[in-house]
C-alpha positions, 0 to 999 in steps of 0.5 A: 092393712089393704087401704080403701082405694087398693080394694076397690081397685081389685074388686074392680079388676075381679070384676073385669076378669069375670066380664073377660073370661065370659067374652073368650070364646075358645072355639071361635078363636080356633076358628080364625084365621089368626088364632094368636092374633085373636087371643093377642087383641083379647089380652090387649082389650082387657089387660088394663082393667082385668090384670095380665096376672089374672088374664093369662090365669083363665088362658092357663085354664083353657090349656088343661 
């Protein structure tokens, strides 16, 4: 059984990838100068309350 603060936790981190994927911006990072450093910042902005599991899910999405 899933205890309280566990499910709100991920309904925390559900909610933070939403905000996530909305932020990535695929054309905008083909754009840069940097492109790996632009994806790097964007994991290292989010990673701490979306998960790198489900970030690096939308990234796989992206490469399809």
């Amino acid at each position: 059984m899933v205890n309280v603060d566990t499910k709100n936790a991920m309904e925390q981190m559900d909610a933070a990838v939403q905000e996530a994927r909305q932020e990535l911006d695929p054309k905008a990072i083909n754009a840069a100068a940097d492109p790996v450093k632009e994806v790097a910042n964007w994991m290292k902005k989010w990673y701490t309350s979306a998960g790198y599991k489900r970030l690096s899910k939308i990234l796989i999405e992206l490469a399809d």
